[in-house]
C-alpha positions in Angstrom: 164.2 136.1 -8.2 164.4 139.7 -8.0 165.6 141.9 -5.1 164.8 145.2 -4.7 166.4 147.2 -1.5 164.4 150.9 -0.8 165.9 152.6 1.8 162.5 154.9 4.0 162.0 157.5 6.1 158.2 157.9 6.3 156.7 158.8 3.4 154.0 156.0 3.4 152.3 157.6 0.5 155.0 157.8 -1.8 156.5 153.8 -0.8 153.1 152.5 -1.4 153.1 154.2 -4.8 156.5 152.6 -5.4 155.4 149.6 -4.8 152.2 149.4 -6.6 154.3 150.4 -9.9 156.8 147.5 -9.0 154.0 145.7 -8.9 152.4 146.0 -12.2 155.8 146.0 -13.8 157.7 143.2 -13.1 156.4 139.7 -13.7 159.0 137.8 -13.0 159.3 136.8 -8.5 160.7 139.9 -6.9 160.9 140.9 -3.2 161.5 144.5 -1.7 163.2 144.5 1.4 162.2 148.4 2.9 164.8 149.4 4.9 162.8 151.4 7.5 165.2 154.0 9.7 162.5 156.0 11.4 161.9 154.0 14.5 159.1 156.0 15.6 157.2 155.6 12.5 155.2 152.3 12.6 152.9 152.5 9.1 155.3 151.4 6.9 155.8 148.3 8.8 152.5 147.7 7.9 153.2 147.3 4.5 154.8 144.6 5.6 151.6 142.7 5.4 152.0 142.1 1.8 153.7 139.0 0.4 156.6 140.7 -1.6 157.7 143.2 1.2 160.1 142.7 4.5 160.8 145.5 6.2 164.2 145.7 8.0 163.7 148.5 10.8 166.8 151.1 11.3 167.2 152.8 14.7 167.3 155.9 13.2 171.9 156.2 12.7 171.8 154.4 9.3 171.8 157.6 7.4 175.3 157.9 8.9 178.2 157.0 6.5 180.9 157.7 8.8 182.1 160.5 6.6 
């Protein structure tokens, strides 16, 4: 199994084009966990709908490193 981690913020239209290319590339099991830190923003939980996709949802602060 592969895992693939993509952090988001927004950007529906350029995730689902990620995705679709993942798609057609790998064909071994994968799953993309979308790490989602745009509360606000509920379309790309709705790619969460597909099979392949979880979407963990941020509250905005993970950007933060602490730096």
């Amino acid at each position: 199994m592969i895992y693939i981690l993509v952090p988001v913020f927004k950007r529906l239209n350029k995730t689902e084009l990620f995705l679709n290319s993942v798609q057609m590339a790998i064909k071994e099991p994968y799953k993309v966990l979308l790490i989602d830190d745009s509360p606000e923003y509920e379309h790309v939980t709705s790619l969460s709908q597909r099979k392949e996709v979880d979407v963990i949802k941020g509250t905005g602060d993970l950007y933060w490193g602490g730096g």
